[in-house]
N, C-alpha and C positions, 0 to 999 in steps of 0.2 A: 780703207777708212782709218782716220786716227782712234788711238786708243779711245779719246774722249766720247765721240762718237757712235765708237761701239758699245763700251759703257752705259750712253743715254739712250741710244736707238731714236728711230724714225719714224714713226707709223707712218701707214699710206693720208690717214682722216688729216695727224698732225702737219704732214708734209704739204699738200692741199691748202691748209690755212695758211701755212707761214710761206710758201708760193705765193698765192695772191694776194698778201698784205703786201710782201715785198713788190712786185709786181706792180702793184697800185702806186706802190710810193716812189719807186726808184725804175721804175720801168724795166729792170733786167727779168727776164723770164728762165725757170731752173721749167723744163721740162719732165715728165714723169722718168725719163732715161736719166735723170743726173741728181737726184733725192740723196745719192750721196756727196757728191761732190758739194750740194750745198749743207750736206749736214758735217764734213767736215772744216766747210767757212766757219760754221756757227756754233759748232761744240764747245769753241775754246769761252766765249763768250756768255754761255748760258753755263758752264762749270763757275767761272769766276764768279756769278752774278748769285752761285749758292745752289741752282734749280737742278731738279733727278728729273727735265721731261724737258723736252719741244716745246710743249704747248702751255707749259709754265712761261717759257718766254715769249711764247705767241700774246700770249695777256700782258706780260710787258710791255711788249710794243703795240698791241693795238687801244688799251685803256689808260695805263700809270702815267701819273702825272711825271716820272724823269723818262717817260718814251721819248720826246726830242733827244734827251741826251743821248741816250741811247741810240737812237738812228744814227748817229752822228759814228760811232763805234761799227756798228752794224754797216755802214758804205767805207770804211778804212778795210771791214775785212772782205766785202765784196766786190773791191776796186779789183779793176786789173792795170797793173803799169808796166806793160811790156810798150816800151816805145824807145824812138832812138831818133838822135839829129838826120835832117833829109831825108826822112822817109816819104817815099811817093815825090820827090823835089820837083817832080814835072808841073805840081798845083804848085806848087812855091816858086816857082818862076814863072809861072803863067799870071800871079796876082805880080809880083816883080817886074816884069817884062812887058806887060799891057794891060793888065787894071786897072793898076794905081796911073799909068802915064794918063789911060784913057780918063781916068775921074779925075783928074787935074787938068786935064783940056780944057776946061772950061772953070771959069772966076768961083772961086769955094768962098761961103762964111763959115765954114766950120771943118773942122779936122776932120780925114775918113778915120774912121772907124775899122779895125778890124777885130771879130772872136773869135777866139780856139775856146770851142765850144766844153771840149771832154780831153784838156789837156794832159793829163796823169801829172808828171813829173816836170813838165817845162817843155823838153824838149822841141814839138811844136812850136808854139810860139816864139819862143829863141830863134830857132830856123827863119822864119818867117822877116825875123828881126836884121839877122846876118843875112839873107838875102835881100832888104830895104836896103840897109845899109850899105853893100857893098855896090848899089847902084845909086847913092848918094841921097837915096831920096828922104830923109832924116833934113839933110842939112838944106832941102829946096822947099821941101811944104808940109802941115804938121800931120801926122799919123800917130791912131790912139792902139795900142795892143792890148787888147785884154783878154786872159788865159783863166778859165775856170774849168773846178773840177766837183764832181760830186764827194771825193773823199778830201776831208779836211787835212791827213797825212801826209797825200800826196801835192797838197800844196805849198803845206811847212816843206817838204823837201826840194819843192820848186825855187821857194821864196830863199832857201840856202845857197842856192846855185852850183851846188858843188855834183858830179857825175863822177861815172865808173866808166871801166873801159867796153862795157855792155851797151855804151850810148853812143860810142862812138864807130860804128860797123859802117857806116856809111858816107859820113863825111870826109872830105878830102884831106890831107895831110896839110894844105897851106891856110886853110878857115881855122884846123882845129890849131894850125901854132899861133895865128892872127887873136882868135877869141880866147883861147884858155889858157890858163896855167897851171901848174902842178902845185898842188898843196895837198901834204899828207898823202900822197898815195891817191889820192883823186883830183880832178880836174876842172878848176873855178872859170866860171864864164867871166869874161869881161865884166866886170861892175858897168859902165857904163850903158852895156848895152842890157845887161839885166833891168837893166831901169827903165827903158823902157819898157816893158810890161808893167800893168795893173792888174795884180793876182787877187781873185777873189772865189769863193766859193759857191759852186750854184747845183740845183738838182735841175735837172731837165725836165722831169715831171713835176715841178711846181714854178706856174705859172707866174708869181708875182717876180720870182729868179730868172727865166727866160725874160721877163718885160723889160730887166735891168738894161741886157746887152744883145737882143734880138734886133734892134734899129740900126744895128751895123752892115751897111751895104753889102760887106764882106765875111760870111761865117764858112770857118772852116769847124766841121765836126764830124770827124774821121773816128773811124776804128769804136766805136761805141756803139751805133745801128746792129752791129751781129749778134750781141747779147739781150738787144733788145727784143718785144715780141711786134707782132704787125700791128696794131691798134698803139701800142707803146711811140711809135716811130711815125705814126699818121698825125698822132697828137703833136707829138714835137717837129715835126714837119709844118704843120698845122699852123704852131706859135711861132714860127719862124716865119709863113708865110704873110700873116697878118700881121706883123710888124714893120720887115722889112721894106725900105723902099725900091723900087724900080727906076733903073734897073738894080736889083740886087742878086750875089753871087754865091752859093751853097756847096762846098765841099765834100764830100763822102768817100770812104775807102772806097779801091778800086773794086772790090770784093761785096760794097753794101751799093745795090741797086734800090731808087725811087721808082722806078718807070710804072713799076703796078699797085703804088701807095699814093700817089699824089699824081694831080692835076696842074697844082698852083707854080711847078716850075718845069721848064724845057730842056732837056738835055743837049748842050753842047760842047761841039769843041772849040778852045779857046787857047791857042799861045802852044798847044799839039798837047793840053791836057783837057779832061773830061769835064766839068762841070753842069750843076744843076741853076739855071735861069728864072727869075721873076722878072715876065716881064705884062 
């Protein structure tokens, strides 16, 4: 535990409350095994803010009129942005390779849509971007990308473009000389193709933010389902489902299974990756 932490302490009552407020709002779940791990998210936080308790800041966020802002601090420290170009690329070439040709088969009035539901840093959707691109399809029919994250930080560092060599573990040597360049000691995407994405900020657990960009035929939202709890994951499965049209397509780590959450989509295979079906 950090000093701070130790300092403030945890009660089991206060740990409980600020659990399920979090929980409620953000959908991640700290279960009874990890009361430290979230008390030293949150130590730094309730020291600045002046408070000697947990549950001084339990009443910040659950009544104070600056509790938005606050939330807003509270998901930058509970983000996780561990992610990196082409990860899982079997789903990024499977939307590449036969989605997108299969949704343009047929006379479009409106550009497909694609979300990166729980993008952290960019990464994702970049991928997603360099894989369009490199099969032309940018320059044949229009595609919307939009990349949202629950922490607002991790979108300022998306919308900067700039990466380390931690993002680069898997991408091939002839994309990454194609797309970036070296500045400062770190590695700028293509401007052009950063532009394609529409960055924007969304909580998965509030409903009026999923309505934004749920009508996308096409959601990928990977690696966020783990943190999540069962009900947390039914819901946003849930809002995905009633929006989305049919056919529409659902992405998930290889690692987060739907099968015994949800009815509303079929699992198959598609282009030799896995995907979740509304059909």
């Amino acid at each position: 535990m950090t000093f701070y932490a130790e300092t403030l302490g945890l009660s089991g009552s206060a740990f409980m409350l600020l659990r399920d407020l979090i929980h409620e709002r953000t959908g991640l779940f700290y279960d009874n095994g990890k009361s430290d791990l979230l008390s030293d998210k949150l130590s730094p936080l309730v020291v600045e803010r002046g408070f000697t308790s947990f549950l001084d800041y339990y009443y910040l966020l659950k009544y104070d009129s600056e509790a938005d802002r606050e939330w807003k601090r509270v998901m930058n420290a509970l983000s996780v942005q561990e992610t990196f170009f082409w990860r899982e690329a079997d789903q990024v070439r499977a939307v590449a390779d036969v989605l997108v040709p299969q949704f343009f088969s047929t006379p479009r009035t409106r550009p497909l849509r694609i979300w990166s539901a729980a993008c952290a840093t960019g990464e994702e959707p970049l991928t997603i971007a360099m894989a369009l691109n490199e099969k032309g399809w940018f320059d044949r029919e229009p595609i919307e990308i939009y990349a949202t994250d629950a922490s607002g930080a991790a979108i300022e560092r998306a919308q900067r473009g700039l990466y380390r060599e931690r993002s680069f573990r898997t991408i091939s040597p002839q994309l990454r000389d194609k797309y970036f360049t070296e500045e400062n000691g770190a590695q700028r995407i293509a401007p052009d193709l950063h532009a394609r994405i529409k960055w924007a900020t969304a909580n998965l657990m509030n409903e009026s933010d999923v309505a934004m960009f749920a009508t996308a035929p096409i959601i990928f939202c990977r690696n966020v389902f783990i943190y999540f709890s069962d009900d947390a994951i039914r819901k946003t499965v849930r809002q995905f489902a009633e929006r989305m049209p049919e056919p529409g397509y659902s992405f998930t780590a290889a690692s987060e299974s739907l099968l015994r959450l949800t009815t509303a989509f079929q699992f198959q295979e598609i282009g030799g990756a896995f995907v979740y079906v509304k059909q």
